[in-house]
C-alpha positions as CSV (number, residue, x, y, z in Angstrom):
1,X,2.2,-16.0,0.1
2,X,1.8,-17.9,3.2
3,X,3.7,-19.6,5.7
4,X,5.8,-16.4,6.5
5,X,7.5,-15.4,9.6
6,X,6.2,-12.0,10.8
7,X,6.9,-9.4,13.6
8,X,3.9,-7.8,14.7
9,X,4.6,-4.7,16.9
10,X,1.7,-2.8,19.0
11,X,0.2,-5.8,19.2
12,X,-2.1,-5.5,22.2
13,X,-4.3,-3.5,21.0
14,X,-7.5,-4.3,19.0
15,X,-6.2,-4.0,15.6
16,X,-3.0,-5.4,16.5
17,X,-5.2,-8.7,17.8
18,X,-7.0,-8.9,14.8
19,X,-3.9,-8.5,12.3
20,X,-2.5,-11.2,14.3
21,X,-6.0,-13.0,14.0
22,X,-5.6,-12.9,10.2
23,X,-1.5,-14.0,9.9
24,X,-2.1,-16.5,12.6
25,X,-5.1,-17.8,10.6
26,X,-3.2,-18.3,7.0
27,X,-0.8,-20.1,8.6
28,X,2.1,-17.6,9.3
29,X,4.5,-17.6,12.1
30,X,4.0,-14.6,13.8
31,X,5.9,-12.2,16.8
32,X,4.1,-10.2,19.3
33,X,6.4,-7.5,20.6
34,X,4.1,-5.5,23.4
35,X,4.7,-3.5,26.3
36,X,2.2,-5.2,28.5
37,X,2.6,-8.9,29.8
38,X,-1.1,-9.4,31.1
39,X,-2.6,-8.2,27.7
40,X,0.2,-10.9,26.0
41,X,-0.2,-13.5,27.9
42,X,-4.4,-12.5,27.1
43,X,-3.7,-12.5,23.5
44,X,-1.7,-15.8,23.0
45,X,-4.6,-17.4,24.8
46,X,-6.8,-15.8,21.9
47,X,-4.8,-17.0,19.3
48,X,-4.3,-20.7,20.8
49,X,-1.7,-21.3,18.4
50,X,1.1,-24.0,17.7
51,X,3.8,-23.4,20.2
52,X,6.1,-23.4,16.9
53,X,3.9,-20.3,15.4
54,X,4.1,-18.2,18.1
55,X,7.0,-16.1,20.0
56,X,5.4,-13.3,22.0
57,X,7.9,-11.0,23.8
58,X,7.7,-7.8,26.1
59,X,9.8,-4.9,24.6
60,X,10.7,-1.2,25.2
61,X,10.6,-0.4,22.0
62,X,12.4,2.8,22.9
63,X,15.5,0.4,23.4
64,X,17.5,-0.1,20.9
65,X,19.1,-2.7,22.2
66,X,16.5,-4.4,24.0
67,X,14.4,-4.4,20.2
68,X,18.1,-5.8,18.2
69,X,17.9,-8.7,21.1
70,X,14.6,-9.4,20.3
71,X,15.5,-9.0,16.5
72,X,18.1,-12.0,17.1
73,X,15.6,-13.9,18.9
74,X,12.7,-14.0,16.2
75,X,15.9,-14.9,13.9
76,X,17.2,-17.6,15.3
77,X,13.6,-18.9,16.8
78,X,12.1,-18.6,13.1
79,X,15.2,-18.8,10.7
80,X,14.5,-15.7,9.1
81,X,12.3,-12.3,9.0
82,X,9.5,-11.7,6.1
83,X,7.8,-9.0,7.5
84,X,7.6,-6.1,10.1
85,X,4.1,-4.6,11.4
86,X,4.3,-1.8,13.2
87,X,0.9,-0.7,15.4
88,X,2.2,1.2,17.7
89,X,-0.3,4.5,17.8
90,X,-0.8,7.4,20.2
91,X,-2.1,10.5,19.9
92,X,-1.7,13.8,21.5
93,X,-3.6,17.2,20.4
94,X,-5.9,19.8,20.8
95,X,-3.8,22.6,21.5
96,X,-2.4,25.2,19.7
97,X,1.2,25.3,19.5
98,X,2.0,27.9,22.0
99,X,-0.2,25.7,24.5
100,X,1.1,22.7,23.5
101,X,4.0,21.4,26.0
102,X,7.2,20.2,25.1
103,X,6.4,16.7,26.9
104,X,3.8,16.1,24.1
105,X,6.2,16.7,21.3
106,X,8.8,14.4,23.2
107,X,5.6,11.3,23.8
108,X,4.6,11.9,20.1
109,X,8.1,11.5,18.7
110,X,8.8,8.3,21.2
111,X,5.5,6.8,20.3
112,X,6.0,7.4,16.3
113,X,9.8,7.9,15.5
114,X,11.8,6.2,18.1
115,X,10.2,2.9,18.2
116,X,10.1,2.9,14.4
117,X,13.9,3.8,13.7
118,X,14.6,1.2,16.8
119,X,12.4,-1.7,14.9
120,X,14.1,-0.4,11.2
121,X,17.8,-0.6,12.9
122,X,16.8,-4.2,14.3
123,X,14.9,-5.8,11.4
124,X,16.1,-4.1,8.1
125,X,19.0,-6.5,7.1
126,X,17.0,-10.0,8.5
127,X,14.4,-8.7,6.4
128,X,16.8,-8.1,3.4
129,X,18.8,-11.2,3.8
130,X,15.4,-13.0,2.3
131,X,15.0,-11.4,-1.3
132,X,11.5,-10.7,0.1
133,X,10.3,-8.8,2.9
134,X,7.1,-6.3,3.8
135,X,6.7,-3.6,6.3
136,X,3.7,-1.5,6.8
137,X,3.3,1.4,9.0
138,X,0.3,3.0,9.7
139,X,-0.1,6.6,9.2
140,X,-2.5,9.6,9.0
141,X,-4.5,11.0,6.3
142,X,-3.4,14.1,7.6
143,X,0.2,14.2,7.9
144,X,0.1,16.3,4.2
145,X,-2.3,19.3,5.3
146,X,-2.4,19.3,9.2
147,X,-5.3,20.7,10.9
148,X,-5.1,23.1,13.9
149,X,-4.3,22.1,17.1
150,X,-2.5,18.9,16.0
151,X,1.2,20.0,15.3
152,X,3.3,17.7,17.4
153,X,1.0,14.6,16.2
154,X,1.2,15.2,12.7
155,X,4.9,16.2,12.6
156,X,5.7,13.0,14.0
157,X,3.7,10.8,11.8
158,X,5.6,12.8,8.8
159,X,8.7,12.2,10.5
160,X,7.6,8.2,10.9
161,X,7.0,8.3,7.1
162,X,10.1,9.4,6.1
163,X,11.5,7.1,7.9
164,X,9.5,4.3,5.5
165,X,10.2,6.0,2.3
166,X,13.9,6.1,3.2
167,X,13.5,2.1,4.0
168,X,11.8,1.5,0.5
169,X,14.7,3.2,-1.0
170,X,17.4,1.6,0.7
171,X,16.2,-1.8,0.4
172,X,14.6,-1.2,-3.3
173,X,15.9,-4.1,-5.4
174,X,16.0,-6.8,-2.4
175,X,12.3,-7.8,-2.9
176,X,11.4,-6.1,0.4
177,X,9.2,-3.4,0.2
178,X,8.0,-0.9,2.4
179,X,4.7,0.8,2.4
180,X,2.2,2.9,4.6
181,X,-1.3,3.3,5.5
182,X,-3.1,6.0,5.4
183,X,-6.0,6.1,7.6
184,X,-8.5,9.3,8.5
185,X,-9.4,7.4,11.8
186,X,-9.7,3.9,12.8
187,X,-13.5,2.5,13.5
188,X,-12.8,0.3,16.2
189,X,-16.3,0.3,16.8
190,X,-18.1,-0.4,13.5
191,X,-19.9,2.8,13.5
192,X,-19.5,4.0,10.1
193,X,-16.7,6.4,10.3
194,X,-13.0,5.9,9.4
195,X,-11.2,2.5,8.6
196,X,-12.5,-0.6,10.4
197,X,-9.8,-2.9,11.3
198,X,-11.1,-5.6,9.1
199,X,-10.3,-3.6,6.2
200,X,-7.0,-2.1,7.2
201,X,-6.0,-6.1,7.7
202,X,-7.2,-7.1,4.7
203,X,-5.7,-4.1,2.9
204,X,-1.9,-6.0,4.3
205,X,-3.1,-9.1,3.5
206,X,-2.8,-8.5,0.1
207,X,0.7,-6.5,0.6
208,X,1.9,-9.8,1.8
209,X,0.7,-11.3,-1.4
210,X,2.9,-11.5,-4.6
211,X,0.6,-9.4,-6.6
212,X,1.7,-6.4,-4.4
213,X,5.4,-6.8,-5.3
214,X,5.5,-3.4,-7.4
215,X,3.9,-1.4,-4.4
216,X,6.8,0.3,-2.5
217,X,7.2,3.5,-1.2
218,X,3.5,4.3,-1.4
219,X,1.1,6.5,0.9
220,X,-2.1,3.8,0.3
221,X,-4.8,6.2,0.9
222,X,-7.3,3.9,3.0
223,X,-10.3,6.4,3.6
């Protein structure tokens, strides 16, 4: 399924440039919602594409206004909303819990569950108004049986995926579905351990194609 219209979030970063890569490349119109202008500006360069397949916007994701306003935008820019991509990582850890401040329970829960419930709030009904959608999250392999020392990091990404079970729920029977990653660590660098980016992208290419309509509400195990 190509030619879609999709918001890519986190997108500064180097998986979020390749995802975009990869949409850009099969002919979708794609959204770049980051938080830094410079690294944009960097990326649109990158990406050289069509003025007509490309709206890149600064956004605090943390505002839930500012994210609906840029939810009307893509809308009206695009004419409608077939998928959501949320990159937007973080980590904080290596503390026990009676070391651990509250500041890092209070970054973690920004970085993970705020900006996802903002983007969800923003994009659920546009997405919905289709009779086909696809949002992907990515998550950790170990949100289910946390290791020491990484309690305000893992309780967040559990918290995040609630958040997209409760979507695939909610919008089950619209043709939208809503799915997560699950990945141990990712291998920006090639070296052999974790998820490359390549196949993390590859894995939602093929969520954005029609043979992935029955996958919703799934943990994909990607490690």
């Amino acid at each position: 399924m190509k030619n879609r219209n999709v918001v890519i979030s986190g997108v500064t970063g180097l998986l979020g440039n390749l995802v975009a890569k990869k949409f850009g490349e099969r002919g979708d119109r794609i959204a770049l919602l980051g938080h830094n202008q410079t690294k944009l500006d960097s990326l649109v360069r990158d990406l050289n594409l069509p003025e007509t397949h490309l709206f890149p916007q600064v956004v605090d994701l943390l505002n839930g206004q500012a994210v609906h306003s840029a939810a009307e935008t893509v809308a009206a820019k695009f004419g409608s909303v077939h998928g959501l991509i949320h990159l937007v990582g973080g980590w904080s850890g290596g503390k026990t819990i009676p070391e651990t401040p509250k500041e890092d329970l209070e970054f973690m829960l920004n970085n993970h569950v705020y900006t996802t419930f903002n983007l969800f709030q923003s994009f659920s009904k546009p997405l919905a108004a289709n009779g086909w959608g696809r949002v992907i999250v990515i998550s950790a392999s170990t949100v289910s049986n946390p290791p020491g020392k990484s309690s305000v990091y893992t309780a967040a990404k559990a918290a995040q995926e609630n958040l997209v079970l409760s979507l695939s729920a909610e919008l089950k029977g619209t043709g939208v579905t809503a799915n997560i990653i699950q990945v141990r660590a990712i291998d920006v660098e090639n070296k052999g351990v974790g998820t490359t980016p390549a196949e993390i992208a590859s894995a939602m290419l093929y969520l954005f194609s029609d043979e992935a309509n029955k996958i919703n509400g799934a943990r994909i195990p990607l490690y």
